[in-house]
N, C-alpha and C positions, 0 to 999 in steps of 0.2 A: 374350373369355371362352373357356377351355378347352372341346373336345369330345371325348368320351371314348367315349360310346355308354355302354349298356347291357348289363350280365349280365343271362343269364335268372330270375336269384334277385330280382333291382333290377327286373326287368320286370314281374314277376309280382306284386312288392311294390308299385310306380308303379300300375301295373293297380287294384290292391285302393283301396289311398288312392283313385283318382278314380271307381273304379266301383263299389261295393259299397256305397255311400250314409252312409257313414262320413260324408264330406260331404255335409249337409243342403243342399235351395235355394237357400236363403239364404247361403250361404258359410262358415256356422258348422260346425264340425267336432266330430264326438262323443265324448264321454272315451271311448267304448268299442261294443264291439256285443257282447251276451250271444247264445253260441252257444245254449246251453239254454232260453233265453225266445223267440230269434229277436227280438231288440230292440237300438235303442240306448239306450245311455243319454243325458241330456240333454247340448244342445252346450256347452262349455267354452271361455271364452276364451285360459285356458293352452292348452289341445290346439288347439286353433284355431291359437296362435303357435305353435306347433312346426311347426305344418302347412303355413303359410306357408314355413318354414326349408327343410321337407322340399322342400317343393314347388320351392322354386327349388333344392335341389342338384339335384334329380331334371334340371331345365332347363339346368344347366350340364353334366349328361351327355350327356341324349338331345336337346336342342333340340328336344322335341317342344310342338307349340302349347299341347296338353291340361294339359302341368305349369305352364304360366305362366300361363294360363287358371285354372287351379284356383290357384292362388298369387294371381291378386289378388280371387279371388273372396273369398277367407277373408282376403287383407287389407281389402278396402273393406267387409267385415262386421266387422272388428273398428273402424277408421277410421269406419264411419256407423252403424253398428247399436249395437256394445259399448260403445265408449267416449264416456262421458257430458261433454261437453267444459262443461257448465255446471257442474254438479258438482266436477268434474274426480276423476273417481272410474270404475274400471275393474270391473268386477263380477265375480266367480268365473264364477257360472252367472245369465244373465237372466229366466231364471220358476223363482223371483222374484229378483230383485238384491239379496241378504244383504247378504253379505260380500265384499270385495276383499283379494286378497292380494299380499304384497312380490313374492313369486319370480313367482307368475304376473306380475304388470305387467311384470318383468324380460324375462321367455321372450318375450312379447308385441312387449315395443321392438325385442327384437334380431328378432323375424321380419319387422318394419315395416321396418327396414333393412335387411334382405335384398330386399323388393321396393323399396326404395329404390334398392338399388346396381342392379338389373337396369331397373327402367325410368325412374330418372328422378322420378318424378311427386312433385308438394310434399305432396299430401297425408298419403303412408307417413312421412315422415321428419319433418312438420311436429306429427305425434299419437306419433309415437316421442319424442319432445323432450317434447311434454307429459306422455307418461305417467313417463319420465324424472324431470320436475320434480316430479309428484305421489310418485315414490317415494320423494326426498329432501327432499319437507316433508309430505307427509301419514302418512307411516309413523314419524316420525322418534321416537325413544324417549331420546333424551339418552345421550351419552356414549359415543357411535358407533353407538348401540343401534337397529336399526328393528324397530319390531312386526312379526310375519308374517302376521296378520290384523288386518281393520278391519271393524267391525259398520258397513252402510248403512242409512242414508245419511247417522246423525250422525257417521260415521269416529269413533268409538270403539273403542279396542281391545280385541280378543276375547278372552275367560278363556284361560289359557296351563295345558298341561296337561304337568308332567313327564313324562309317558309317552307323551306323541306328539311326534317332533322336529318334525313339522311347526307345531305350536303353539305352539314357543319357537324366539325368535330362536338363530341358529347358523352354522358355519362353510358351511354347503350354501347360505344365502344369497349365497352371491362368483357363485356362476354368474349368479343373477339381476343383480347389481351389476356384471359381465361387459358389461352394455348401459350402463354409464354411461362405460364405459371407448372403447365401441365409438362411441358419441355423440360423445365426444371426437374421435376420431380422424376423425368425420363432419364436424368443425369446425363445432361449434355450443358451443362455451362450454368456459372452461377450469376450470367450476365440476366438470366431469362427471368431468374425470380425478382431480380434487381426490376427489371420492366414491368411486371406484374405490379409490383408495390408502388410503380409512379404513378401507373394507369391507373390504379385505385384509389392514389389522393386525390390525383387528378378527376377521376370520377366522384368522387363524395365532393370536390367542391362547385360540380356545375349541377348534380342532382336534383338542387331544391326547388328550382326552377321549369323545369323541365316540362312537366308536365300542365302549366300553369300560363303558357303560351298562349296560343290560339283556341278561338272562342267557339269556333266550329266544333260543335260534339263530335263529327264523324274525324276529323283533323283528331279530334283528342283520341278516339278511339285507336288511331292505328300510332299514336302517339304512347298509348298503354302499353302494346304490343312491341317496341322499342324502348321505352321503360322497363319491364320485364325484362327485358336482355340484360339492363344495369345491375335490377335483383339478383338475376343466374349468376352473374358474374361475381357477387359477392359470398360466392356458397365454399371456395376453397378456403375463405375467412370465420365464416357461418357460425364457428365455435367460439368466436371470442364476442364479448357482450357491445362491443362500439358498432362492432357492422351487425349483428343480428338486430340491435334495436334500429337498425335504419332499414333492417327487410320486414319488422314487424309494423311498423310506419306506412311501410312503402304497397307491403300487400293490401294493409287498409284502406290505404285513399285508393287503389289501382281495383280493388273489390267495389265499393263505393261507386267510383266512376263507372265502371263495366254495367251495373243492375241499372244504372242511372242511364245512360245510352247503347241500350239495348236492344230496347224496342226500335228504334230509329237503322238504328250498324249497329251489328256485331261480327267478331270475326272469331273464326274458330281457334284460330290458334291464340289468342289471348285466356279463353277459356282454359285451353290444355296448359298453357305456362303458367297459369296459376295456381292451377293444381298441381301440377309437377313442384313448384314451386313449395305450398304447403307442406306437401310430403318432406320433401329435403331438407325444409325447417324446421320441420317438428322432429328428424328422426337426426339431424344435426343438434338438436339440444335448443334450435336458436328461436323457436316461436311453436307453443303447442297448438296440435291440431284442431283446428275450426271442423268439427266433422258435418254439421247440420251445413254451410255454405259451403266444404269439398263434396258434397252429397249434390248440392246446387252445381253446381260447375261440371259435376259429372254428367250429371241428366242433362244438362244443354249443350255440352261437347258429344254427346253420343248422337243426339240428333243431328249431326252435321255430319254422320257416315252416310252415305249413299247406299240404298237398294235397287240395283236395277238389273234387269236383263242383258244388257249391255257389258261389255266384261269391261270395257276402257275406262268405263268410271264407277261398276260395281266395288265396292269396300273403299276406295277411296271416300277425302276429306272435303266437303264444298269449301273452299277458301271462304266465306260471308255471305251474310244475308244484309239488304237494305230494307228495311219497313216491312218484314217478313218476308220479301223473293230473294228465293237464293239465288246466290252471283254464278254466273258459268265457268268458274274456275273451280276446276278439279286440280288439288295442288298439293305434292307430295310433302314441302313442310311441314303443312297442315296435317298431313296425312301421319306425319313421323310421331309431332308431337304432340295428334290425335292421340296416335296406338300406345305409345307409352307413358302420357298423360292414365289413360284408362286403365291398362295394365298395369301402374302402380297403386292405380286405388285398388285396382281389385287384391292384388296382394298384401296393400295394406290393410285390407278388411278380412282377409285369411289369415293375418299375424306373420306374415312369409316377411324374414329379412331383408334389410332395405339394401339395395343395388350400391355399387361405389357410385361418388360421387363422377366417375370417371366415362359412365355410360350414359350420360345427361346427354342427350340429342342438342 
């Protein structure tokens, strides 16, 4: 495994995730911490898998014990605590167990194989394959189609609400389907690349639209940041010319949009997925580097770390700003694909080799 060390931007962010109590005892990690309440919000099993992701790029940097430590803590909470293996049902938030969703289970496997590939152990990759299997039969909606919510515990699917993408199925689900592809490649069944390749017809033919919905800039804005998911998700492709010219398209109008309602919303983690995003394009063969707008993206994602006295939201990510006040959400997502949004520019501007596609937050 590559060692690279740490920026003082990745340290201070590494810092926040492990010590600011973002993660709970138990290994569960919190969708958020409210500056103005001085709270978290409940632990989430999505933010949980992302945390695991983080937490092991963090360890392919700095080898330090603390980020691998905190990586399987939040996996063997997801692995013994979250995930209902009798049910076979993965819960949003657990007090109380609603609803399960498509993308979270998705975000969740790919983190379980990220402590997979670092230590080995059956258990991360053994619950990454079930939840895998639960997203391509318990979500499944006919005709490529998978529900993005499930009411618990009779997996019922949830009312679908036009005006939330997150409540209708859509092309932002390939990211989560991303871990079917990634399953594959883990050699466990050649059922998984088969789902990967429906999800992504399936996504290139609701794509075109997507973005082009509602008229609300701020609506569009977090509608970019779900957009982006569809990009990521085309990166295990990236090499071949049909999907790189839909990511070289797709960063344009999503760049475009972003300078255009900016001033009004912005959010930070649109910033960092585009930048991440760039990189992986240009070091994938599938779109050369914009260096003057990654330069742009850099400098306004860095302003969204935090300085403060305060350790609970020192080096952490502010989730957005409205009309220039930033939002009180102190948010480990943000936070993740804050630190290594900036960390791969900085090594792409040292010439340091580009990360597997497999350490993508």
């Amino acid at each position: 495994m590559l060692h690279y060390g740490l920026s003082r931007s990745a340290t201070r962010a590494g810092r926040w995730l492990v010590q600011s109590g973002i993660q709970e005892a138990g290994g569960g990690v919190a969708r958020y911490y409210r500056s103005d309440t001085a709270r978290n919000h409940a632990v989430s099993t999505e933010i949980t898998g992302y945390a695991v992701s983080a937490f092991v790029y963090l360890h392919t940097l700095a080898r330090e014990p603390q980020y691998l430590e905190a990586a399987l803590a939040a996996g063997r909470f997801l692995t013994g605590t979250a995930w209902d293996g009798a049910a076979r049902a993965l819960p949003f938030e657990l007090d109380p167990p609603r609803r399960a969703y498509f993308f979270d289970s998705g975000i969740v496997a790919r983190g379980l194989l990220s402590a997979w590939r670092v230590t080995g152990e059956d258990e991360f990759l053994e619950t990454a394959v079930a939840v895998g299997e639960s997203m391509a039969d318990a979500f499944a909606a006919g005709g490529g189609e998978y529900h993005p919510i499930l009411e618990l515990p009779e997996k019922i699917p949830a009312p679908r609400e036009e005006c939330r993408w997150s409540t209708m199925p859509g092309c932002y689900q390939l990211k989560a389907a991303m871990a079917w592809h990634d399953l594959a490649e883990a050699g466990v069944g050649d059922r998984f690349s088969e789902l990967y390749g429906q999800a992504l017809d399936a996504a290139l033919r609701t794509a075109d639209g997507f973005l082009s919905g509602p008229q609300d800039p701020l609506r569009v804005m977090d509608r970019l940041h779900a957009f982006l998911y569809f990009l990521e998700g085309l990166l295990p492709r990236a090499g071949e010319e049909r999907y790189a010219a839909v990511m070289r398209r797709g960063m344009t109008e999503v760049a475009r949009l972003l300078r255009e309602i900016a001033p009004r919303f912005e959010r930070s983690d649109v910033h960092a997925q585009l930048l991440r995003l760039r990189l992986y394009a240009d070091w994938a063969g599938a779109a050369p580097l914009d260096r003057e707008a990654a330069e742009w993206e850099a400098g306004k994602l860095a302003g969204f770390q935090i300085a403060d006295s305060d350790p609970r939201i020192d080096g952490g990510f502010c989730f957005g700003r409205k009309d220039g006040a930033s939002m009180p959400f102190v948010n480990p997502v943000s936070t993740a694909f804050g630190l290594q949004a900036l960390a791969l520019w900085e090594r792409c501007r040292g010439g340091v080799a580009q990360p597997h596609r497999h350490l993508l937050i």
